[in-house]
C-alpha positions as CSV (number, residue, x, y, z in Angstrom):
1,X,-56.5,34.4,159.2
2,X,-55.7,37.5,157.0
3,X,-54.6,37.6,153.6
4,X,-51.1,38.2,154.3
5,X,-50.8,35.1,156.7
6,X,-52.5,32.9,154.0
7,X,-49.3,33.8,151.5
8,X,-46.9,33.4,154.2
9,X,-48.2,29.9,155.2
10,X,-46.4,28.4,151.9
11,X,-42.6,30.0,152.3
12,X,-42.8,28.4,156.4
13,X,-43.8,25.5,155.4
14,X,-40.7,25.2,152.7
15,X,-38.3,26.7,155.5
16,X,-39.6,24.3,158.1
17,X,-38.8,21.2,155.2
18,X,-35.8,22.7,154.9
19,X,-34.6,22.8,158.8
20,X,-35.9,19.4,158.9
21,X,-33.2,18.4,156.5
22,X,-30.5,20.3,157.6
23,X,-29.4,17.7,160.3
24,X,-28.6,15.3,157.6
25,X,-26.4,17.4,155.3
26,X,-24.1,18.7,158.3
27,X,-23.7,14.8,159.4
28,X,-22.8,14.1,155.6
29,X,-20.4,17.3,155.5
30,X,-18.9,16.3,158.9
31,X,-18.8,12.9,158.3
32,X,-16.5,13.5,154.7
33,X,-14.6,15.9,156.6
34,X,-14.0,13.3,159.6
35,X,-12.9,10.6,156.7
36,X,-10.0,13.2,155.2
37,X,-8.8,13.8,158.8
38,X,-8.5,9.9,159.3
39,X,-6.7,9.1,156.0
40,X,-5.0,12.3,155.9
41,X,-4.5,13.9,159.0
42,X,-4.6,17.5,160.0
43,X,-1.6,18.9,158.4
44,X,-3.5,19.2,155.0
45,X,-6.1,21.6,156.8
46,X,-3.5,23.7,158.3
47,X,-0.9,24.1,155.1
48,X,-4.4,25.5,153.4
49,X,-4.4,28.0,155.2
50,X,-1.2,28.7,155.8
51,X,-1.0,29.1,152.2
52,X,-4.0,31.8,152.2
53,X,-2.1,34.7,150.8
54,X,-3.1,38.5,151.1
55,X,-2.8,38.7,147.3
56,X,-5.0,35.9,146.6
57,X,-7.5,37.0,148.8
58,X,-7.7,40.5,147.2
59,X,-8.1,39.0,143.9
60,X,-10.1,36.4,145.0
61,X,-13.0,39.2,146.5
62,X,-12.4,41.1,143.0
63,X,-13.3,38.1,141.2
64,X,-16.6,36.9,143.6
65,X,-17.7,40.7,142.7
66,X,-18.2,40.0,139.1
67,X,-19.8,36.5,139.6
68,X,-21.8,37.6,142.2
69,X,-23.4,40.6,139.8
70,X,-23.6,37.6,137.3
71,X,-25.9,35.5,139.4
72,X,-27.5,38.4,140.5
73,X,-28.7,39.4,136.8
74,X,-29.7,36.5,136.2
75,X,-32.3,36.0,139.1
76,X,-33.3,39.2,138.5
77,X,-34.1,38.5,134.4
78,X,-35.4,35.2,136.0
79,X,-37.6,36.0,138.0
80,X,-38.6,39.2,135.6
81,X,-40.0,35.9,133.3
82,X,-42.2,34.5,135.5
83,X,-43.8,37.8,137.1
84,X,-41.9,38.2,140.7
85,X,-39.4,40.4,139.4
86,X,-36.3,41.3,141.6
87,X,-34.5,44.5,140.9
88,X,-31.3,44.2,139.7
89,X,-29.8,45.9,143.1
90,X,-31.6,44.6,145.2
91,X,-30.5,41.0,144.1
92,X,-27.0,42.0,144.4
93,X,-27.6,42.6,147.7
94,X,-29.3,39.5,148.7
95,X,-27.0,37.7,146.9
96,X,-24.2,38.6,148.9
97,X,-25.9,37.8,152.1
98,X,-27.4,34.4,150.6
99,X,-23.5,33.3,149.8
100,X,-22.2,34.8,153.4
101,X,-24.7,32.7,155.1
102,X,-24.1,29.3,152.9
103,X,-20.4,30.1,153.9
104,X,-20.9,30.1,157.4
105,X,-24.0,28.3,158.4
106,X,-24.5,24.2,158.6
107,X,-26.3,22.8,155.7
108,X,-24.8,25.4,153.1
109,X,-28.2,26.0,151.5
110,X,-29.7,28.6,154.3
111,X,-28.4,31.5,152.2
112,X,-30.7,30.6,149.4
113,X,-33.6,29.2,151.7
114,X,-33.8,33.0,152.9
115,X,-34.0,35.0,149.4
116,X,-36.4,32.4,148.6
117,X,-38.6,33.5,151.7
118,X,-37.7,37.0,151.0
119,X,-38.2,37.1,147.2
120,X,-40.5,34.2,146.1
121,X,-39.6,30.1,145.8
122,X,-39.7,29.6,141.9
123,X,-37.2,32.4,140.7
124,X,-34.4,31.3,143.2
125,X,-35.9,27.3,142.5
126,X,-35.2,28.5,138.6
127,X,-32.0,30.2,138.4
128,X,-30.1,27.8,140.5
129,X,-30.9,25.2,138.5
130,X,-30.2,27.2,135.2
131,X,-27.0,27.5,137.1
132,X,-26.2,23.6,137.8
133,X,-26.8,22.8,134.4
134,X,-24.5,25.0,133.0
135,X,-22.0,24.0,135.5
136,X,-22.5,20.2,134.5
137,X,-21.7,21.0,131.1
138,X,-19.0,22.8,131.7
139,X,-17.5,19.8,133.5
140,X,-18.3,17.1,131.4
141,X,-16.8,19.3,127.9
142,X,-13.6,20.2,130.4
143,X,-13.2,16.3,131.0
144,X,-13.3,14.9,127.2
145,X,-9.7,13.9,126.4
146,X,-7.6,15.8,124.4
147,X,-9.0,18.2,121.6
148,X,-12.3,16.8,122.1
149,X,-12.6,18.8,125.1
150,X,-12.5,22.7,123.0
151,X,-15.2,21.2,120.7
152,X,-17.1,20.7,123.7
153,X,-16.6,24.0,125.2
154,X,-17.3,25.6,121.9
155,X,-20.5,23.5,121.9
156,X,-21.2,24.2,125.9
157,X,-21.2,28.5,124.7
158,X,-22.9,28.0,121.2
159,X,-25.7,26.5,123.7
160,X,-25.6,28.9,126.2
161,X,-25.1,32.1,123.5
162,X,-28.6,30.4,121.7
163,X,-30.1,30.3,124.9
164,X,-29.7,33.8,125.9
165,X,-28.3,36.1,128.9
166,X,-29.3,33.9,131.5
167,X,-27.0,31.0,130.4
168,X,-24.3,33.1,128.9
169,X,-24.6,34.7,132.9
170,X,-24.2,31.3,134.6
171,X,-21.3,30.5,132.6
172,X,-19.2,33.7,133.1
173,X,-20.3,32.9,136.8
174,X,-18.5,29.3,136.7
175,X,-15.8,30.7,135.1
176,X,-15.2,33.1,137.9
177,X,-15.3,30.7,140.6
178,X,-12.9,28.5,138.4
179,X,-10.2,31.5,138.5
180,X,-10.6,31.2,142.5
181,X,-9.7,27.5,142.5
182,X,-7.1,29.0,140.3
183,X,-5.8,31.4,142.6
184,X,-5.8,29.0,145.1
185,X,-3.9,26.4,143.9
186,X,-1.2,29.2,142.5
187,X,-0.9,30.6,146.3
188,X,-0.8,26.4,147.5
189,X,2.3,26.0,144.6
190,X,0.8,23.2,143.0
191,X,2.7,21.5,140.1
192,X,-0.1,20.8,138.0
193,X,-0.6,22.4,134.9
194,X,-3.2,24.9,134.1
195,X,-4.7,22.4,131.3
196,X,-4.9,20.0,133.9
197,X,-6.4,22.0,137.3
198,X,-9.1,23.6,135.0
199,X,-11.1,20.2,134.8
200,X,-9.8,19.5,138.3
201,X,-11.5,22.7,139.8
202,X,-14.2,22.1,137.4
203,X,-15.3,19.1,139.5
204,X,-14.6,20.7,142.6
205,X,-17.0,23.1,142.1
206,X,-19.3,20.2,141.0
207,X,-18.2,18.6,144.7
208,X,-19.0,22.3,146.4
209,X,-22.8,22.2,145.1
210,X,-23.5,18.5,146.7
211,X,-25.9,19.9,149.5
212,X,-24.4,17.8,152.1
213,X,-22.0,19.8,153.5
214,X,-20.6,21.7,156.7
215,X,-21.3,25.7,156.0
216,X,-19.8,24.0,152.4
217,X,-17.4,22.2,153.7
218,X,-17.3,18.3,152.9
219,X,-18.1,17.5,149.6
220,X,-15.9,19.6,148.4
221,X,-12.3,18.4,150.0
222,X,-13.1,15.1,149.8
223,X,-13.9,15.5,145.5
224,X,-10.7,17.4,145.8
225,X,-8.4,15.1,147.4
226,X,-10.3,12.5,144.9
227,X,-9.8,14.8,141.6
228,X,-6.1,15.9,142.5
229,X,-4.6,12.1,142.7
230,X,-6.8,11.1,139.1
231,X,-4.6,13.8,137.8
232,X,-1.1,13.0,139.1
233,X,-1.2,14.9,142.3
234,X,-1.9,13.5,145.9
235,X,-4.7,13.5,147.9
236,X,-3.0,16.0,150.6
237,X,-2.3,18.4,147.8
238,X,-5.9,18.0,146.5
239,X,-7.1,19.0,150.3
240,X,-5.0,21.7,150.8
241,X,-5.9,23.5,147.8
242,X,-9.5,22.9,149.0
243,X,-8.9,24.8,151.9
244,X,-6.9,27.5,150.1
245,X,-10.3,27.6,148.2
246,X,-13.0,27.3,150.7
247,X,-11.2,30.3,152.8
248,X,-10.8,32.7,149.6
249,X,-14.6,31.8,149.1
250,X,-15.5,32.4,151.9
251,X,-13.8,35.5,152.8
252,X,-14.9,36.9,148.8
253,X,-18.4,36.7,150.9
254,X,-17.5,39.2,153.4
255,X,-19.4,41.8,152.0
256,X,-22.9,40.3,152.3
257,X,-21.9,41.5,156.7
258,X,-22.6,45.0,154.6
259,X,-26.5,44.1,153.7
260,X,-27.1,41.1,156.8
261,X,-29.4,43.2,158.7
262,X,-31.5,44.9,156.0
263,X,-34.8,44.4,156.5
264,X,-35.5,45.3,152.1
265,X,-33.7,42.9,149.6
């Protein structure tokens, strides 16, 4: 056994985990997903996209730009930290592929399964989780009532300012994907305000990082059609934006087809 099979040994064992676990996550994505189509029926799934304007899907591939450099700076300033460091370009190009194929392949993790095999466990391990704990910050300051809620966003970006780029990053990248729910409940017509969608696509995007999901899809509608009636919507409303949302995403993805076959990055 050479040297170079030794190191590989490690990254197939972690894939072959992984596989072995993916059967579980597409029954829980396709099981929420069969639940909403019970209570619900189809007709929220086809107003979504129905309501998938061209506008909103330019701005929404704009917008994944930005927060896809953001996440892309921070692996790379990641992974700079503990030795394994990725170029800056060369992460923005894996990126893209690693969100194209979350978007479109059962489980919604095998995106980030392959830059870890490609680029080294810890770094990807590292700055996703960097990531989520922004995230959950962000939701639980956006969900304190009233004017408590700017004291703990002021709080949430005092933190991430002390902590340095790599929070400030994964904040400006939750805010990104927050303007996408945005978009897409704009091009949906919802009645909400924007005071109260922000927390409401806040915990959407909470919903969309559950790793039980259908190529992303579960979690996410059914904490949607949840979220929408807490705030004086409906249920149907809440899954139609979903869908408004989970096609902008993953169109915004698109240009990862641009670096799929790469053999580098």
């Amino acid at each position: 056994m050479t040297t170079e099979t030794v190191a590989r040994v490690p990254a197939s064992a972690h894939l072959a985990s992984h596989l072995s676990h993916r059967g579980w996550r597409v029954v829980g994505g396709a099981a929420v997903l069969g639940v909403l189509v019970w209570q619900l029926g189809t007709g929220p799934f086809v107003d979504g996209l129905r309501a998938t304007e061209p506008w909103a899907v330019v701005l929404a591939v704009a917008v994944t730009a930005g927060t896809t450099w953001c996440v892309a700076v921070r692996w790379s300033l990641v992974s700079a930290r503990l030795g394994e460091r990725v170029p800056v370009r060369t992460a923005y190009a894996a990126y893209y592929r690693s969100q194209l194929l979350n978007a479109t392949l059962p489980g919604g993790v095998i995106g980030d399964v392959h830059r870890a095999v490609r680029h080294g466990w810890r770094a990807v391990v590292g700055e996703r989780l960097l990531g989520q704990v922004v995230q959950v910050a962000l939701v639980g300051a956006l969900l304190l009532p009233g004017g408590w809620r700017w004291i703990g966003l002021a709080a949430v970006l005092l933190a991430a300012a002390a902590g340095g780029a790599v929070l400030l990053l994964s904040a400006a990248a939750v805010a990104g994907h927050l303007v996408v729910f945005l978009v897409a409940a704009q091009s949906v017509g919802v009645d909400l305000t924007p005071q109260q969608l922000v927390p409401v696509g806040a915990l959407v995007l909470l919903g969309a990082a559950v790793p039980l999901s259908l190529a992303g899809w579960g979690p996410r509608e059914g904490v949607a059609a949840w979220a929408f009636t807490a705030f004086g919507s409906t249920a149907a409303v809440g899954l139609t934006v979903a869908v408004t949302f989970g096609v902008l995403a993953l169109v915004a993805t698109l240009p990862g087809v641009l670096v799929l076959g790469r053999r580098r990055g």
